[in-house]
N, C-alpha and C positions, 0 to 999 in steps of 0.2 A: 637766348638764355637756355640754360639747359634743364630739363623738366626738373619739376619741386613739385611739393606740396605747399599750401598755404599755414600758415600761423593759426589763421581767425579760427576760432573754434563752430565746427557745425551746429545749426538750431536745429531742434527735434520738433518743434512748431513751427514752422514760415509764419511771419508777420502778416497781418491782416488778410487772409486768406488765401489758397494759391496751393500747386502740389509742393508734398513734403521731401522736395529735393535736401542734401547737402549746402547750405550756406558757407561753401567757402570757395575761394580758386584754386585751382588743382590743374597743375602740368601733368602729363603722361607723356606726354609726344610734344615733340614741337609744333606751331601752330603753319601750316594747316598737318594734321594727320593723315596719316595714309587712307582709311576708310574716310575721309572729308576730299582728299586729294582727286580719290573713286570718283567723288561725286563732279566736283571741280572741272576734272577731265570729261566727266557727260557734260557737264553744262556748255561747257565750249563747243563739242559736238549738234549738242541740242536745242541753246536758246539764242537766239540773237546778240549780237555782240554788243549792240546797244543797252542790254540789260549789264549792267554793273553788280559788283559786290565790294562792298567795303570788309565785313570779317572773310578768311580765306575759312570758314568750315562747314558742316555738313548739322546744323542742328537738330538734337533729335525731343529736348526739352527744355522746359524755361518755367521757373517760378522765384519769386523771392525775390533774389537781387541776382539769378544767375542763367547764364544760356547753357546747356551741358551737348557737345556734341557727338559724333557716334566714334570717335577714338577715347572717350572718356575724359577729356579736358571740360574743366568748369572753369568760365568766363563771368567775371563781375561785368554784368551789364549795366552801362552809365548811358545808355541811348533810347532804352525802350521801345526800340520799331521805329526810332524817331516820332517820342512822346504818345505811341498806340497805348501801350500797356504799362498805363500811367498808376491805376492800381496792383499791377502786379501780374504777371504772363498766368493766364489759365486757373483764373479768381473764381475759387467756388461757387461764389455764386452766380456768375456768367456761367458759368461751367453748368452749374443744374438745371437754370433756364433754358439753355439750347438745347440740350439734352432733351428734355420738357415740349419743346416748341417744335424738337425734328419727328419727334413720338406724334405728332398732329398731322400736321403738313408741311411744307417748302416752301411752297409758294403757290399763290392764287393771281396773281398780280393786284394790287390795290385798286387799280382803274376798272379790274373788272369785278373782282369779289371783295370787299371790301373786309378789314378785318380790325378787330380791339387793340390789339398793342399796338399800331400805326398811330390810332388814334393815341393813345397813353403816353405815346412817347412828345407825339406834340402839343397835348397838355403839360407834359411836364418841362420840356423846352420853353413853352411858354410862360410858365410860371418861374424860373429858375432863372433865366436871360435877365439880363438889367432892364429896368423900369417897371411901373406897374399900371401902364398902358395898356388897353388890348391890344393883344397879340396874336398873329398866325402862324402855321410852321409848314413848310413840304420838306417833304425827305429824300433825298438821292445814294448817290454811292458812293462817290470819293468829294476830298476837299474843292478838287478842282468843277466839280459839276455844281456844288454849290454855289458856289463864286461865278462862274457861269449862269447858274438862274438868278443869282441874286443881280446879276447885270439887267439880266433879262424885266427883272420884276421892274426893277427902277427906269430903264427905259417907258416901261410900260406905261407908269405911274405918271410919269413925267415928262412923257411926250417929247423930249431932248433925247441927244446921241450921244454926246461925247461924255467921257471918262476919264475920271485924274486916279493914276498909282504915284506911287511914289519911288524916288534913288532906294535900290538896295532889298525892293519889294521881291516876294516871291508870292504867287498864287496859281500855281501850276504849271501843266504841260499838255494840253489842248488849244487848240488855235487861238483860241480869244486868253487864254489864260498867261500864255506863252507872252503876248503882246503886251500884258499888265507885269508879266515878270521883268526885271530889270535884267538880272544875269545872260549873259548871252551864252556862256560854257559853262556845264554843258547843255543846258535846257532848252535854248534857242539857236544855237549858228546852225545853217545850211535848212532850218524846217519853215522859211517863212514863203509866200509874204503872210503877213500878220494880218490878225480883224485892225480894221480902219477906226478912228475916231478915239485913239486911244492918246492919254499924256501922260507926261510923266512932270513931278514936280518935285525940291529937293526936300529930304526927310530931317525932323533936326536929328542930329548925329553929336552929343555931347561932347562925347571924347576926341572928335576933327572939327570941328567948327566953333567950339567954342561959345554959340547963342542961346540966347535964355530961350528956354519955350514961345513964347508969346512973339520975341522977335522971329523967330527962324519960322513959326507961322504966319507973320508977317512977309515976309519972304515967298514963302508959298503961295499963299494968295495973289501979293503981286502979280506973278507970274501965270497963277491961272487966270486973272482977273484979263490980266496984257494979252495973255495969247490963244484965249481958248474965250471968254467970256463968262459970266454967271449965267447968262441966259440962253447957253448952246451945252450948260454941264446938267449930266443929266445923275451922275455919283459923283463924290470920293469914295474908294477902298483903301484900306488903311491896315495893317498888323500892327495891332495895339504895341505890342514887343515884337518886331520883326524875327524870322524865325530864322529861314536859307542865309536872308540877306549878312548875319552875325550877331543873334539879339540885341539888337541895338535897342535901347530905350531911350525913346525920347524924354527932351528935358520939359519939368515940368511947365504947365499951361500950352504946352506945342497942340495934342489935344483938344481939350474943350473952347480953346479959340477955332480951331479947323470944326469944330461941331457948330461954334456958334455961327459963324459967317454958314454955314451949309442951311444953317434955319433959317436964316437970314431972307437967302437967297433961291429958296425953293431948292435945295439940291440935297440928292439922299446921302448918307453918310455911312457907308456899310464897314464894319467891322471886323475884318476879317480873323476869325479865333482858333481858325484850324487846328494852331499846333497851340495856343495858348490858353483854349479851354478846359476845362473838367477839374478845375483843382492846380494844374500847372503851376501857377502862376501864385499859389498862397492864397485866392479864392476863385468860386466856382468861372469865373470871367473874368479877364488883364483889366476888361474893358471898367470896372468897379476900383481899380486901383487906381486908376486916373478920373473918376467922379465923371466918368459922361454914359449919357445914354445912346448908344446907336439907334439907326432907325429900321438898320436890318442888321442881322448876325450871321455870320458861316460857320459853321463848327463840323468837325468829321476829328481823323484821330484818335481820341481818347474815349470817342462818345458810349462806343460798345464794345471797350473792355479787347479790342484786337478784332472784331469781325467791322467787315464793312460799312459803312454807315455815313452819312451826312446829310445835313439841314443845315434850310433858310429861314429863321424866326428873326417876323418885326413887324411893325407895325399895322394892326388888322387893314384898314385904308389902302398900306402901301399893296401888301400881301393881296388883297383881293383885286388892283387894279387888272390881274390877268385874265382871258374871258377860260371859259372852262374846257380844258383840253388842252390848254396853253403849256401848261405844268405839270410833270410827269416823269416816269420812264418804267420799261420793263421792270427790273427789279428793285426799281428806289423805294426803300421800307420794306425790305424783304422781312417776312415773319422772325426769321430766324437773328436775325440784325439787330431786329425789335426787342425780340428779348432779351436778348443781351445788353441793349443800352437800358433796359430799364432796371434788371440786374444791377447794372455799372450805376447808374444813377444815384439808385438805393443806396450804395455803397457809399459813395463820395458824397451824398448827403448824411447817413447817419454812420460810418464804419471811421469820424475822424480825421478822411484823407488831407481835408482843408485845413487844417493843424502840421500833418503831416507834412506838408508840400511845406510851409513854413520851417520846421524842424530840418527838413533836409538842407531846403535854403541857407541857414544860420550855417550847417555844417560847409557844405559846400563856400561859399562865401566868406567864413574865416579864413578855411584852410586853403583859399586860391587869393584871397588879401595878403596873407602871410608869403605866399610863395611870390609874388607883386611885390611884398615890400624887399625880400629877398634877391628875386633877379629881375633889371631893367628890360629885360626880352619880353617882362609879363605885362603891356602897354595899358593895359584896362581889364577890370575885372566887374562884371556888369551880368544885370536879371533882375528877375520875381519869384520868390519863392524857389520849386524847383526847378527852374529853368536858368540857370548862368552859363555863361562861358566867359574863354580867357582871351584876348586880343593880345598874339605875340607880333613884334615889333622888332625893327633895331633901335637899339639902345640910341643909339646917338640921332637920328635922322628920324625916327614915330613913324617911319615907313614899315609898310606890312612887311612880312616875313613867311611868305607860303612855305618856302623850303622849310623852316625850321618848326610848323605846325604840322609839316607832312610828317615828318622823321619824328617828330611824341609821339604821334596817332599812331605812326607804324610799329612804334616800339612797345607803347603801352599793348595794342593789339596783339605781337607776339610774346608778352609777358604776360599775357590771359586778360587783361582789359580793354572793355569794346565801348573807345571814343569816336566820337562824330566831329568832323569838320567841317568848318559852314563858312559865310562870308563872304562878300563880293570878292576880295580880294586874295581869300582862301587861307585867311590868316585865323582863323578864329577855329577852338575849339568848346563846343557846345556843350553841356554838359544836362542830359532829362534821366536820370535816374528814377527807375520804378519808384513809386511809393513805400513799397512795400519790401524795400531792402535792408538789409540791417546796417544798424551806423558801423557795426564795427566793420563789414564789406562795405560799406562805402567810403570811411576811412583809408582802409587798407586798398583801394582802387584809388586813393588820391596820392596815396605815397608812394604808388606805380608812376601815376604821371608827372610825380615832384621827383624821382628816380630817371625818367626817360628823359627830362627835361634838363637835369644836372649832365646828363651825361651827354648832351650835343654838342 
């Protein structure tokens, strides 16, 4: 497309806090620009080729509902960082806290000097997380090291090895994590062998199989029952809404039947909320939208507002089974991390957001129903709150359609819209827009992708 301006009229206030960019899309240059191209061409020179890029530009700001990069193109962000900046890129109030907390110090490490926000934050984890059990929290740095000790706790606790993921799962890209991830491209081919003692069991998948919740966890269990045992499992992990795998939401009772047989059977039941935590999902946790209580949580993502951050909160019992020194690392709960999730927390508990995620939702979800009832390519239209995506199809066959999800994503991208592609079968596109973006840009970003998608 050849550079434009947008329609949408610019906000002179950003919504819920956040710098006072322009709220609108704005072409200058084709996407990527020349000073983004600059960078593009270092990056080839300079980072590994395994590091990927999904937008081709050079970002030099973000707030509201927009990425602005250094050719002066404004980008309706509908991806968030992949759900980071769930309230909104560079939210005043994260913004004063770090600010606040880098005027102090950086870092002490927690193991050795111990400090107030670490703690604050997993009082408030604790308190905020489903149930009203006691509860504990450690904190690490990425999703994946979460999910990582949360194996670790559970083994612990429970004196068992083996572990059920499920079809279609993702929980990172670390040896053990990699093993629990389903996807083999690009996450897993050529980096194994994998941690041992790992299963996989099938997910219910409403829209391909057909089963009521309660049956298709029937299913499950069989199978873990048949080839693993209840008394050799030592978790399940589970993404309440699967995130990489293609939002899939299972069907109702799938769930609190997999919770209850876990009670049942002495086996921990971890939750994995990475990307479905902090408001996501229409409330603070997926895991409240299906009425179950886990016995441990992982959350990272959303937790601090775009800086690093992740925790394991659950059950005090489980959480203490580790002996002391067990659980740890260099920089997990850095000061500066800290502040910011607790900044972020504030927010998503009183600035609204759990409303908001709702509101966006209704938006998103008419306007991708409508485009469904429209064109037969749109197979499924599925999520919570602000998390949907579209499941493109052939029309005749309900067989995925990667090619024809790659060509939206590409188009919307160089017509200033920054969509995310997900899915085992790479058919699905995702859709996490900031909280904090205006309906009329996120309107006007859906009529890009109902434009990219007329035009295949």
């Amino acid at each position: 497309m050849s550079a434009s301006t947008t329609v949408a009229a610019p906000l002179s206030t950003p919504p819920l806090g956040g710098p006072s960019l322009p709220q609108e899309r704005r072409l200058v240059t084709s996407i990527p620009g020349p000073r983004s191209q600059e960078l593009l061409d270092r990056k080839a020179d300079a980072v590994a080729s395994g590091v990927g890029h999904t937008v081709p530009i050079q970002a030099v700001a973000a707030g509201g509902g927009v990425v602005v990069d250094a050719d002066g193109n404004s980008l309706i962000d509908l991806g968030s960082g992949i759900a980071v900046t769930t309230l909104g890129n560079a939210h005043s109030k994260v913004v004063a806290a770090v600010q606040a907390q880098v005027a102090q110090f950086t870092h002490t490490c927690f193991m050795i000097s111990p400090y107030e926000s670490y703690v604050a934050v997993a009082e408030a984890l604790n308190r905020i997380t489903p149930g009203d059990h006691a509860k504990k929290t450690a904190l690490f740095n990425s999703g994946a090291e979460a999910v990582e000790n949360a194996i670790k706790v559970a083994r612990k606790y429970t004196g068992k090895q083996a572990v059920v993921a499920f079809d279609h799962a993702y929980h990172g890209r670390t040896n053990l994590t990699m093993a629990l991830t389903a996807k083999a491209m690009p996450y897993k081919s050529g980096f194994g062998p994998f941690a041992s003692e790992i299963y996989r069991a099938p997910l219910s998948y409403p829209y391909r199989d057909g089963l009521s919740g309660p049956d298709a966890a029937a299913k499950a269990i069989s199978l873990i029952e048949k080839q693993i045992g209840a008394g050799n499992l030592a978790a399940v992990i589970i993404e309440p809404i699967q995130g990489e795998g293609g939002f899939i939401v299972p069907a109702d009772g799938f769930l609190p039947t997999l919770v209850e047989w876990c009670r049942a059977n002495d086996v921990v039941f971890i939750a994995d909320e990475v990307q479905t935590g902090f408001a996501r999902t229409g409330s603070m946790f997926a895991s409240e939208q299906f009425g179950i209580i886990p016995d441990l949580i992982t959350a990272a993502k959303g937790i601090a507002g775009g800086l690093p951050l992740a925790a394991v909160t659950g059950r005090a019992e489980i959480m203490d089974a580790s002996h002391t020194g067990g659980l740890g690392g260099t920089y997990g709960g850095n000061p500066i991390a800290c502040a910011a999730a607790l900044a972020a927390i504030d927010a998503f508990e009183n600035d609204g957001l759990i409303e908001r995620a709702n509101e966006v939702g209704e938006i998103l979800t008419g306007r991708l129903t409508a485009l469904q009832a429209a064109d037969p390519r749109v197979g499924d239209v599925r999520g919570r709150g602000a998390m949907v995506a579209a499941e493109f199809v052939h029309p005749e066959t309900k067989e995925p359609d990667a090619a024809l999800t790659a060509a939206v994503a590409k188009a919307c991208i160089a017509d200033g819209v920054i969509v995310l592609t997900c899915g085992t079968y790479g058919n699905v596109i995702r859709f996490l827009p900031p909280l904090s973006i205006p309906d009329a840009l996120l309107n006007e970003g859906l009529d890009i992708v109902a434009s990219a998608l007329a035009a295949q």
